[in-house]
N, C-alpha and C positions, 0 to 999 in steps of 0.2 A: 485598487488591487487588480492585477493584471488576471487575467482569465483564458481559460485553456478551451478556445471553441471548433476543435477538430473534431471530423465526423472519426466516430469511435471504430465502426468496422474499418472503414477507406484507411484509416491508419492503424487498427491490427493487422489488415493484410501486407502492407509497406515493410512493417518491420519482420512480419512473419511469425506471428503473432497470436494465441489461440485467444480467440474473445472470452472465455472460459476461465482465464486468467484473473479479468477485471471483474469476471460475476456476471457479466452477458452469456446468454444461453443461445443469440443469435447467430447463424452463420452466415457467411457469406457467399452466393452461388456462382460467381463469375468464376471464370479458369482465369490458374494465373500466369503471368506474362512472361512469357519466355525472354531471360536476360542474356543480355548477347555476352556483355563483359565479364573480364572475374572480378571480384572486388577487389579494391589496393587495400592496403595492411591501413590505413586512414578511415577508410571508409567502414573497413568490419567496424573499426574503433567507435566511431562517431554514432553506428548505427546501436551498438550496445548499449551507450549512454541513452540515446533518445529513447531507446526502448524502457530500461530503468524510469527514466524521468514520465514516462508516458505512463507506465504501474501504475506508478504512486500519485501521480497529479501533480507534481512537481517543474517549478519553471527553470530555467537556467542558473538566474543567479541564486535563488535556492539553493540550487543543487551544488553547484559551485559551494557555497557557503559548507553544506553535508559532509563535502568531499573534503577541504581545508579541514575543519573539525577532526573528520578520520584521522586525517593523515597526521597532525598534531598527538593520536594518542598512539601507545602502543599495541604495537598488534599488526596483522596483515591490515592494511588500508583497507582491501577492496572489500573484505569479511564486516571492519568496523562500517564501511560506507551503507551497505546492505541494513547493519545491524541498528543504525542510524535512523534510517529509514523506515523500517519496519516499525520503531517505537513510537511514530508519530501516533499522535490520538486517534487521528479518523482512520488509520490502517488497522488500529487496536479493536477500534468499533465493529468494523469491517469485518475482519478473524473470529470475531465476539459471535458474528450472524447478525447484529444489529442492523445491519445496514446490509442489499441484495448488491451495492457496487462499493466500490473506494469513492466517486464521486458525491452519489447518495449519502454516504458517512460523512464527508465532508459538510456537504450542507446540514447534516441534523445536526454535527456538535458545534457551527456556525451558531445555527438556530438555541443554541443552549439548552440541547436535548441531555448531557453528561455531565455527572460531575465525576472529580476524581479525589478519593479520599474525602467525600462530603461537599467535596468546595464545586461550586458552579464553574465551569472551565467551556467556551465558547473560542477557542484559537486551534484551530484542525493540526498545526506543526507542535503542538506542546507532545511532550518528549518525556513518557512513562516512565518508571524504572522500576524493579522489583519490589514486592512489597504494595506496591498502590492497587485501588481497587476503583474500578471503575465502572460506573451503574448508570442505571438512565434515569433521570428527576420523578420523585413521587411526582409533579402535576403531567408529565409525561407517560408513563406508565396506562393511567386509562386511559390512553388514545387508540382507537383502532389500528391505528399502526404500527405498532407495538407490540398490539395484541396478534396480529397479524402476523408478524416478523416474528413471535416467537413462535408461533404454533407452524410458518414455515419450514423455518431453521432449529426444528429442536434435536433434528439427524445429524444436524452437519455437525461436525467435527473440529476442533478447539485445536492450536498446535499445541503442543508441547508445554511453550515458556508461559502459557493462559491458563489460569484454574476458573470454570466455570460448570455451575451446574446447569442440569436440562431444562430447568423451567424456571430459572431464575433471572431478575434483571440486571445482575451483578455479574462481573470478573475480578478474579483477582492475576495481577502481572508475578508469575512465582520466581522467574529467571530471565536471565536476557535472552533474546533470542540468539539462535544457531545457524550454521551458515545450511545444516540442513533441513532447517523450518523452512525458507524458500522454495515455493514452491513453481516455480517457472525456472526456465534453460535463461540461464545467463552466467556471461564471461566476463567476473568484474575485474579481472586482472586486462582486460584491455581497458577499458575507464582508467585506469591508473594510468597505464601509459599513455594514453592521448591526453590529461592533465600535468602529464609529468613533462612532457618535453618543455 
């Protein structure tokens, strides 16, 4: 399995980027670099995607694959692509407070920290829908980490399409997400167009 080993600030600042986004509380103190050029209409484009795919932890042909799906169903592509995305498990976990990054979510439902609707699920890309409820394993549960993570995240805040209580190890998925549940600046109508030529 291919693996995503960019340094996390060095490529929030690239794309321009708030680390705040991914669940980093880190800044970074360099000034940033005065760009001589303007961008070409390619370069917004390409820069949009990587930032997407950089969110969510996602590699190319992944995302490649996301994007074909969207655009296969009806609806605005770029809204499905987003809405694609967001459903993934480890973003679920993430939203949930389970997890302080997307990456960290990633490796605990790796680790076979989740299950959804009872069943043990360990594949970070499985793909929620309404209705599922998704909880972290009773031998899970007593672990300090856990215990930890909820008594962190018992402020933070659930979107919309998540029903979850304050102290509990369960979500439930109530709707699909919205293209206003996103929470970061991004332009998925250029994503479109640089796959569409």
């Amino acid at each position: 399995m291919a693996k995503n080993m960019q340094p996390i600030l060095k490529r929030c600042k690239t794309l321009d980027l708030s680390p705040a986004v991914l669940g980093y509380s880190k800044s970074t103190k360099r000034q940033p670099k005065q760009t001589r050029r303007k961008q070409s209409e390619y370069g917004m484009q390409l820069s949009e995607k990587q930032k997407v795919k950089f969110i969510y932890g996602v590699l190319e042909k992944q995302f490649r694959a996301y994007y074909e799906k969207a655009e296969r169903k009806q609806g605005i592509t770029g809204e499905i692509l987003l809405q694609e995305l967001e459903r993934r498990l480890d973003n679920v976990v993430f939203r949930m407070g389970f997890a302080n990054t997307r990456r960290e979510a990633r490796q605990l439902v790796s680790h076979a920290h989740f299950t959804v609707n009872g069943h043990k699920v360990n594949i970070p890309s499985y793909q929620v829908k309404p209705g599922d409820v998704v909880a972290v394993r009773e031998k899970s549960r007593s672990s300090v980490k856990f215990k930890t993570l909820l008594e962190e995240n018992s402020k933070s805040v659930c979107p919309k399409w998540i029903e979850k209580a304050k102290d509990s190890f369960e979500g439930k998925i109530v709707a699909m997400p919205a293209r206003d549940d996103i929470d970061y600046e991004v332009a998925e109508h250029l994503i479109v167009e640089l796959y569409s030529k």
